[in-house]
N, C-alpha and C positions, 0 to 999 in steps of 0.2 A: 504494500500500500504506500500512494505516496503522501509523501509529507504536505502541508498546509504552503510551503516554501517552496519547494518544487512545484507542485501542481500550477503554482501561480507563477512560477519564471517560466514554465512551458505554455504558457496561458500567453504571456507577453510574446514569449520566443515564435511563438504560430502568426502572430500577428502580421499581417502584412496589407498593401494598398486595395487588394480587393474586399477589405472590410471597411472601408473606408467608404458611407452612405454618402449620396447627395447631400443632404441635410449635415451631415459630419464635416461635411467637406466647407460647407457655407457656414456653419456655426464656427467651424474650426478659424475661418478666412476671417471671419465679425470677430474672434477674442485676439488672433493675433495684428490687424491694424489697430483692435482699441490701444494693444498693450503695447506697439510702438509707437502713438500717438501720448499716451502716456509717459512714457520710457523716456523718450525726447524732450515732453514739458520736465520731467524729471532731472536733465543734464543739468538744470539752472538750478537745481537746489544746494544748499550749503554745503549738506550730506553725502551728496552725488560729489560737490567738488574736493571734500577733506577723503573719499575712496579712492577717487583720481590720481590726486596728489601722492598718496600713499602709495597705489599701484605703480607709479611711474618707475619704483625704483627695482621692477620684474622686466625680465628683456627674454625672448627666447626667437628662434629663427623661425619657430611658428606660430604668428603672430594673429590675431582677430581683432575685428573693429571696434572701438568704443563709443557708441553712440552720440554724435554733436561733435564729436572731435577728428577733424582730419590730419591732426601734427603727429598724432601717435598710435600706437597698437600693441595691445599686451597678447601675452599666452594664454591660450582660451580660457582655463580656468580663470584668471581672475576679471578678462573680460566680460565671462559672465557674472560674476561678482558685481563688479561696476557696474554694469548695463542692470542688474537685477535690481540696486539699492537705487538706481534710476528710476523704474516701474514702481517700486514699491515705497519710492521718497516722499508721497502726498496723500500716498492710502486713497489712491483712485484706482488701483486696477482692481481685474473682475475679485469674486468673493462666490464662495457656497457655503453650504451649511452642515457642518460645524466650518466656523470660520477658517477658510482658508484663503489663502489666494494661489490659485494653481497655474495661471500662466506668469506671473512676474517669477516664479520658481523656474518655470521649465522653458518657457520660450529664451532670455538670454543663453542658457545652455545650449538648447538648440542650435542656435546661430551661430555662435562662439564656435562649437565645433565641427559644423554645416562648414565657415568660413577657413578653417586648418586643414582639411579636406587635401591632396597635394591637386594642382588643375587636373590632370587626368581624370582624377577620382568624385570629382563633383556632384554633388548630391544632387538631384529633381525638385520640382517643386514639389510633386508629390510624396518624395523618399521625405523632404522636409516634413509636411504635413503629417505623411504616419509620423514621424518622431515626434512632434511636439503631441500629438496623439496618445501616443504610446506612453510620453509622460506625464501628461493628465491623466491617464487610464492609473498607474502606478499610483502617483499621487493620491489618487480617489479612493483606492483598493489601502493604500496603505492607512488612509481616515478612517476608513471604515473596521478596519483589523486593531486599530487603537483603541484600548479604555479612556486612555486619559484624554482624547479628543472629543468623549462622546457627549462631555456635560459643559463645553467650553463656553456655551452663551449662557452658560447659569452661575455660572466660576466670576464672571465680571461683570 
């Protein structure tokens, strides 16, 4: 029999673009321009610019975009860092319930290593789309398997 952890990385691991519904695909497309739209008004915040600052002193030969910034580019990891605390600097991006916010988590990741990719290797819009998919999916399943998320709008 398999475990509650397995079952669930084979669950993701089958996942691919032909589950990927009409409606998935347009609900998908609606959180990721809010959350770049967001993400962007984000650059200008205080918060956004002391992670910045901070990051600058990461350098790696494979490098991702920092949103608002064309002078420089981190290593994905902390591009998505940066770009994340962007999204999530004014407490405007999306929300479910129990509170979360599932695309300023996973869309900068997304992208960050969408853009590390080598050119040959280039992800689709599609391949993107299941990934940011695939990490909502995660995200959601991992809310759901928590105790301690379950009572989080009665907590405060």
């Amino acid at each position: 029999s398999q475990t509650i952890t397995a079952n669930f990385a084979s669950v993701i691991h089958g996942l691919n673009a032909n589950h990927l519904t009409d409606q998935v695909i347009q609900r998908s497309k609606r959180m990721i321009l809010d959350t770049l739209g967001v993400g962007l008004l984000g650059t200008s915040t205080e918060v956004c610019h002391k992670v910045t600052r901070y990051s600058k002193i990461y350098s790696s030969d494979i490098s991702s975009t920092i949103w608002g910034h064309l002078d420089f580019r981190l290593p994905p990891l902390y591009a998505a860092f940066v770009n994340g605390v962007a999204v999530h600097s004014m407490d405007f991006d999306d929300t479910w319930h129990p509170a979360t916010h599932p695309s300023g988590a996973v869309l900068p990741a997304v992208i960050a290593l969408s853009e590390a990719f080598p050119q040959k290797k280039k992800i689709s819009g599609l391949d993107l789309l299941l990934a940011f998919n695939v990490g909502i999916e995660v995200q959601g399943r991992l809310l759901r398997f928590s105790s301690e998320a379950r009572n989080i709008p009665k907590r405060y």
